[in-house]
Structure formats: structure tokens, C-alpha cells
C-alpha positions in Angstrom: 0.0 0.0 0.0 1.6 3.3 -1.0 1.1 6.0 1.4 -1.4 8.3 0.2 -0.7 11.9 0.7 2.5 10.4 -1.9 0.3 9.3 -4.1 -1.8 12.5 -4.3 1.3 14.9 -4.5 3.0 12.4 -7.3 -0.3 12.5 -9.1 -0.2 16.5 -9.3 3.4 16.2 -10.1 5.1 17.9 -7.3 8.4 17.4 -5.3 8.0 17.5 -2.0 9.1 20.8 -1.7 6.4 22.5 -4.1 3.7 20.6 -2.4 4.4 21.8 0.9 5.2 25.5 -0.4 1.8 25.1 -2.2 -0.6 23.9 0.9 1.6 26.8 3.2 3.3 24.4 5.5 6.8 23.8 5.8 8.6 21.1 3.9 9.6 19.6 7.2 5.9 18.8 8.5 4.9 18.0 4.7 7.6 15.3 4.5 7.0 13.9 8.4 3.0 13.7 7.3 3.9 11.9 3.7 7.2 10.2 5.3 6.3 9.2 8.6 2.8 9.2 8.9 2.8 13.0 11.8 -0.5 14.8 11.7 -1.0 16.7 9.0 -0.9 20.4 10.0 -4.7 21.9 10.0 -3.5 24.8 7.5 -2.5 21.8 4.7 -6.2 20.1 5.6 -7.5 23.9 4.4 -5.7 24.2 1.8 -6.2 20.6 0.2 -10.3 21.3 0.9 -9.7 24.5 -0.8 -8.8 22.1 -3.8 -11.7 19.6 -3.6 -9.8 17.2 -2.0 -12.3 15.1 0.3 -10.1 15.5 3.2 -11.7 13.2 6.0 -11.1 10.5 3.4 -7.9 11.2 2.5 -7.2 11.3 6.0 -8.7 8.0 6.7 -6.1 6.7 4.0 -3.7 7.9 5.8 -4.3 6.4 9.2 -4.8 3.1 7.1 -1.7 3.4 5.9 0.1 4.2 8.9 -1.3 1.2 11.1 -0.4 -1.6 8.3 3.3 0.2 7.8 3.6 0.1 11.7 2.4 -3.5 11.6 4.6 -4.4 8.3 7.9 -3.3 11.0 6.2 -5.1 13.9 6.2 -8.1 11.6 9.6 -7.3 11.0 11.1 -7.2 14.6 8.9 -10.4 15.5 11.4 -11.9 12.8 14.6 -10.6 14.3 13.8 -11.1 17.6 13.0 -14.8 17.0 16.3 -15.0 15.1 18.3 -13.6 18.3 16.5 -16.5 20.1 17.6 -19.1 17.5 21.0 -18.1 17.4 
């Protein structure tokens, strides 16, 4: 699952940089929403409803997104961890 504020931003054909210059934010809490999976700051919500953008959905995305990449790495320690044991 790609993470969707990427998607949207790739769609319109932006770098991180112009998206976050074009919503008002800083790139810094653009790329820790898109990267990380932070809240995305309230004045990027307005400006993306300013757009159309069905924000509560695209929000809900991104929460989806967020829980299955934190229980893709979860997955991922489980494996280590039971390797430590082995070994």
C-alpha cells in the first residue's frame, strides 16, 4: 500500500518541496505527514479542501496506511527477535 498523501502529491506532479510550499506548510511537517505518517498540520487540511480534496477520506487513507506500515515493521522485529532467540 503506497502512502497516500504520496500518491496525491505524485499524481499532481510535485516534489515534496512545491507541495508543501503550495498547501503553506513547511517542507519539514509536509515530509514527516507523507514520510512518517505525523499529523498533518490543519492549515495543509485547508488548503487541500480549498482544492476539492475530500479531506476526511484522504485522512482516513492515511491512518490506514500508517497502522499496516507500523504492523509491516512489527512483523519485521517479531522476525529478528525470533532469530536472536535461535542463534
Amino acid at each position: 500500500m503506497k502512502n497516500p498523501l504520496t500518491e496525491l502529491r505524485e499524481r499532481l506532479g510535485l516534489t515534496l518541496g512545491e507541495m508543501a510550499e503550495a498547501l503553506g506548510v513547511a517542507y519539514s511537517a509536509w515530509y514527516a505527514a507523507e514520510k512518517n505518517g505525523a499529523h498533518l498540520p490543519h492549515k495543509a487540511r485547508s488548503a487541500l479542501a480549498e482544492l476539492d480534496v475530500n479531506v476526511p477520506e484522504l485522512l482516513d487513507r492515511q491512518e490506514a496506511w500508517a497502522q499496516a506500515r507500523a504492523a509491516e515493521r512489527r512483523a519485521e522485529l517479531r522476525k529478528r527477535l525470533a532469530a536472536e532467540v535461535v542463534a
